[in-house]
N, CA, C and O of each residue as an XYZ file, in Angstrom:
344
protein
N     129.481     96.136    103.245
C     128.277     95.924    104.021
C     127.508     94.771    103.410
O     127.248     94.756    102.207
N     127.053     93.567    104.444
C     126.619     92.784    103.900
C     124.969     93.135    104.214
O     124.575     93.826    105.154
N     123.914     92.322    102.938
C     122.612     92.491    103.068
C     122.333     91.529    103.751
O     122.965     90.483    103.605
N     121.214     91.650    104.763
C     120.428     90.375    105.682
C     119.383     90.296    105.582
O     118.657     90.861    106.400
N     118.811     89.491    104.435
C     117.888     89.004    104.053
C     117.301     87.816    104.834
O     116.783     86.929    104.155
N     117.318     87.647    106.536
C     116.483     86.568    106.935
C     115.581     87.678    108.221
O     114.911     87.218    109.146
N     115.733     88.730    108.030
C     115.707     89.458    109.307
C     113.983     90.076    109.098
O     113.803     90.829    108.141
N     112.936     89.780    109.881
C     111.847     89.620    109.494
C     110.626     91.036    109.008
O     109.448     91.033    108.649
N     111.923     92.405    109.292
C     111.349     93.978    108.912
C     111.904     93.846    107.682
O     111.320     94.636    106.940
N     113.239     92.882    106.738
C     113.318     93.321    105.316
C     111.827     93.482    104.054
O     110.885     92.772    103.701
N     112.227     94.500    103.812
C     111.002     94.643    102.994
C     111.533     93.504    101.433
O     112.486     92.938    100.896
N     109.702     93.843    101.322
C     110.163     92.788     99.662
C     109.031     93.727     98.866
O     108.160     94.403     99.414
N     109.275     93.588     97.392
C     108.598     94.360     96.709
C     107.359     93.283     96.370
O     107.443     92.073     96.157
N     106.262     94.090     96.393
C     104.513     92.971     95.871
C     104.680     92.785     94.626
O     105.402     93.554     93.992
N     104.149     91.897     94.121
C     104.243     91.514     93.002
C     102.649     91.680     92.182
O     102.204     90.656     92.700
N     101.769     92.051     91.533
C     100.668     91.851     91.117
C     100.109     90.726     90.712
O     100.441     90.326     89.596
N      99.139     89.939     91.490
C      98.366     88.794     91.098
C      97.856     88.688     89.877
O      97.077     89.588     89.562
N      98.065     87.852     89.093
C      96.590     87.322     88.179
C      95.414     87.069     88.351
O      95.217     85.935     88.788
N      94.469     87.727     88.165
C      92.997     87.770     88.312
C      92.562     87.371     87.596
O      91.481     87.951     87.498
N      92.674     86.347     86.578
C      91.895     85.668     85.370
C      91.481     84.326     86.295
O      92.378     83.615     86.748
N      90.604     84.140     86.451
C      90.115     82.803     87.133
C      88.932     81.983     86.569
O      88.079     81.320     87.160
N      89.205     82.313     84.757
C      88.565     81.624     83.971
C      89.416     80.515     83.995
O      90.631     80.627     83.829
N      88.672     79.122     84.254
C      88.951     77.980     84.232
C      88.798     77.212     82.139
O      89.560     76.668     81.340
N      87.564     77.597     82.160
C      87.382     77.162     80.730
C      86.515     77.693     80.137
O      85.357     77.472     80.493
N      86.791     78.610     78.989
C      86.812     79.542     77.902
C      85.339     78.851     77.096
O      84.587     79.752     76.725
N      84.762     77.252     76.737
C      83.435     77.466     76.775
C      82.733     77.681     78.035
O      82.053     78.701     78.136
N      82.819     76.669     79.238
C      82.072     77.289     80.336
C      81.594     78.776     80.358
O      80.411     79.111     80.418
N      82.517     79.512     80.310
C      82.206     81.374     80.693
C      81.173     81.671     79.122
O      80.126     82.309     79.228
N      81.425     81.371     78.363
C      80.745     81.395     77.116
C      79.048     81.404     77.369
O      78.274     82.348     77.209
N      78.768     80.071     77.800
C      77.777     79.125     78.056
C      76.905     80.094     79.101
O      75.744     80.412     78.847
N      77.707     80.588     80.480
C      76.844     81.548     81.603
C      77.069     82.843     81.341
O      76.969     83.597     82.309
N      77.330     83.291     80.355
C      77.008     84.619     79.828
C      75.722     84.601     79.752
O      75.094     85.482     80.338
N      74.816     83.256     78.764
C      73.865     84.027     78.636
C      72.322     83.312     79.109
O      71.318     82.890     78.536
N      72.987     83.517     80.981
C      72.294     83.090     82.537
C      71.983     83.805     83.441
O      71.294     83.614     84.442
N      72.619     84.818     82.991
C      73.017     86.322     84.382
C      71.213     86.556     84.377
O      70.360     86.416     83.501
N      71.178     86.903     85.573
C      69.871     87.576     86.312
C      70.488     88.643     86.899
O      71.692     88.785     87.109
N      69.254     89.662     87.244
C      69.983     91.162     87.938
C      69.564     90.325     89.405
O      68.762     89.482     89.806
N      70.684     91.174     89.894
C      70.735     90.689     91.525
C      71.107     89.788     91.681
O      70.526     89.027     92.455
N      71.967     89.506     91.197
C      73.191     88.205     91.232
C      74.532     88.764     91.745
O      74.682     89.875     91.238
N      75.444     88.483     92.450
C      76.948     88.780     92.680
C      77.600     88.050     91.290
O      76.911     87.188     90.745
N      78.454     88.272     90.919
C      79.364     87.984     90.151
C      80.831     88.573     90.257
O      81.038     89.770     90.454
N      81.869     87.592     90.105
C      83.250     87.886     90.343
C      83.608     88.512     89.092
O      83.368     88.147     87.941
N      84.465     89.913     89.696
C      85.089     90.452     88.128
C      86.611     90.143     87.938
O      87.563     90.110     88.716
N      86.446     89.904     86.436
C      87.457     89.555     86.033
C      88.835     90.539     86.149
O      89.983     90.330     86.542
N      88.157     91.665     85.629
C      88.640     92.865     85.458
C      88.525     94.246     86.717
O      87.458     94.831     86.901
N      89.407     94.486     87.245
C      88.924     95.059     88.094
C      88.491     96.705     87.427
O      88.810     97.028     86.283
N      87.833     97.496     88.239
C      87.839     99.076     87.491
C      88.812    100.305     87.993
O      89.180    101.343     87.443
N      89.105     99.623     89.512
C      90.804    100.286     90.042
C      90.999     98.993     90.895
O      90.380     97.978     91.214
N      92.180     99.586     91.079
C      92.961     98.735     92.394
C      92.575     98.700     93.951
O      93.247     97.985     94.694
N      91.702     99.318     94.373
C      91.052     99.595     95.759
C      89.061     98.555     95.613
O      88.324     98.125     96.501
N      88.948     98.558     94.317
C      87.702     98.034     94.210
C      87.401     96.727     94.604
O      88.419     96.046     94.728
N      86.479     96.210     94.814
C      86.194     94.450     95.245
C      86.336     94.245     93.999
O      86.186     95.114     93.139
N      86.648     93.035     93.787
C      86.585     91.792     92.817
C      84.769     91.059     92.779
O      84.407     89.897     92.593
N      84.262     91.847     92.942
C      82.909     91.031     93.024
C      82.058     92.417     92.593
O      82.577     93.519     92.415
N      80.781     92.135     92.482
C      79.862     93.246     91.597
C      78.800     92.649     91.227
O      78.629     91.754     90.399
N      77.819     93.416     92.154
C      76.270     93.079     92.021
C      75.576     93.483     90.572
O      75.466     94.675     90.284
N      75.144     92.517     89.731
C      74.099     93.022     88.614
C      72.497     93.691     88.754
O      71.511     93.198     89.304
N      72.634     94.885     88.100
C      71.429     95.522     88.308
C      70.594     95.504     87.374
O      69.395     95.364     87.614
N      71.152     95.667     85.928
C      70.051     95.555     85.413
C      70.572     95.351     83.828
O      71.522     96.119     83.680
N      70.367     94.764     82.846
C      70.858     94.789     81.643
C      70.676     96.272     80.898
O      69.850     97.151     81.141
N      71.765     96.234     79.880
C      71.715     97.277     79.195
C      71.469     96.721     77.681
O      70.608     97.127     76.901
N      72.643     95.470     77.403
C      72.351     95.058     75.737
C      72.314     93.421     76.017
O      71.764     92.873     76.973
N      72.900     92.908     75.147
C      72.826     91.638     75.300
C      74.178     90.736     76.080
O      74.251     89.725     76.778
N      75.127     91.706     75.533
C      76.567     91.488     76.452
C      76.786     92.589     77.416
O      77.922     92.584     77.888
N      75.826     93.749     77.932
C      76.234     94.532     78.699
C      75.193     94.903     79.761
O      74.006     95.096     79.499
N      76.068     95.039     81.730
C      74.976     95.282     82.616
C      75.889     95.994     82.995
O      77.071     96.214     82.732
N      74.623     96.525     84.098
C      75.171     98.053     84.597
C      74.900     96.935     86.294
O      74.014     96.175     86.684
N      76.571     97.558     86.998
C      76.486     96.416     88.144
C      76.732     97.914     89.517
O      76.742     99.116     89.252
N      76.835     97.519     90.370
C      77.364     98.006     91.966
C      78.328     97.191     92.062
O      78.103     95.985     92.161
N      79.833     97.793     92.047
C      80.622     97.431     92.744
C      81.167     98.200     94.134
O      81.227     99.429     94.170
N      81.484     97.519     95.065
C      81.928     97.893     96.535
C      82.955     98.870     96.212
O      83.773     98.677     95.312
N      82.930     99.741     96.814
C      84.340    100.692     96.918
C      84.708    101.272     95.504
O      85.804    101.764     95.234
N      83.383    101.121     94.422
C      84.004    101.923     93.396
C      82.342    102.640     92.652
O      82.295    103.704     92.034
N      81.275    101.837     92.898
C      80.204    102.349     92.867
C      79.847    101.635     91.293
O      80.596    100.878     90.675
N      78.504    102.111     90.867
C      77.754    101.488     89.605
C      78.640    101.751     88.492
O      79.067    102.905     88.454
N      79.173    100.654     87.211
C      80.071    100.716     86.565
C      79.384     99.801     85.612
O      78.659     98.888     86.005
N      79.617    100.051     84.356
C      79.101     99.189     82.777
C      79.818     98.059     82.463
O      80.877     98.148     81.843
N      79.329     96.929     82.845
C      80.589     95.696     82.834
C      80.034     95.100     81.746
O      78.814     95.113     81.580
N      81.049     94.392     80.716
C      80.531     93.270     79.703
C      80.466     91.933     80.460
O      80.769     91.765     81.641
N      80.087     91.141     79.715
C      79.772     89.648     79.798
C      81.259     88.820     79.843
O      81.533     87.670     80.185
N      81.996     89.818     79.396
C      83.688     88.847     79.143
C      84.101     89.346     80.540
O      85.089     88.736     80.949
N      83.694     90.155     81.280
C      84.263     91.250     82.156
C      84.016     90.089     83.941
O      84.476     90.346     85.053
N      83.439     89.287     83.658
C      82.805     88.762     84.981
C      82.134     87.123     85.020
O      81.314     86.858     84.141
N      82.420     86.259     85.835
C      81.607     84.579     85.903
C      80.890     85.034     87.174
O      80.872     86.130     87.734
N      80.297     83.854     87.468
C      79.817     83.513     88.067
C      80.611     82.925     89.544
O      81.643     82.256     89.589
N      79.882     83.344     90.549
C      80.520     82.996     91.914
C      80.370     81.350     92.058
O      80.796     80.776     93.060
């Protein structure tokens, strides 16, 4: 039995993206310490696999840590390494 791989129902297995979309390692450094609450910010890191990639800041907790709203996963403790700027 031969396989027919041009036939447009063959399935293919997903592969998982890279989500690091740090460009440059001082830049992200530098707007760490810019964040305002009520800002969107893209996460680096997601907190599951169903969650947005994005996450509203609410309010600081330390100097590297806010407590944000993310879509579809709810208020979560993100660091400063955890997220840039949109």
């Amino acid at each position: 039995m031969k396989l027919d791989c041009s036939r447009p129902d063959f399935a293919v297995q997903s592969r998982k993206s890279n989500l690091d979309w740090s460009t440059d390692e001082l830049e992200i450094k530098i707007e760490q310490q810019n964040f305002q609450a009520h800002t969107w910010v893209r996460l680096l890191e997601l907190p599951n696999p169903y969650s947005f990639d994005e996450a509203l800041l609410l309010c600081p907790i330390s100097q590297y840590e806010w407590i944000a709203w993310i879509p579809d996963h709810g208020e979560a403790v993100v660091t400063t390494e955890q997220f840039r700027r949109i």
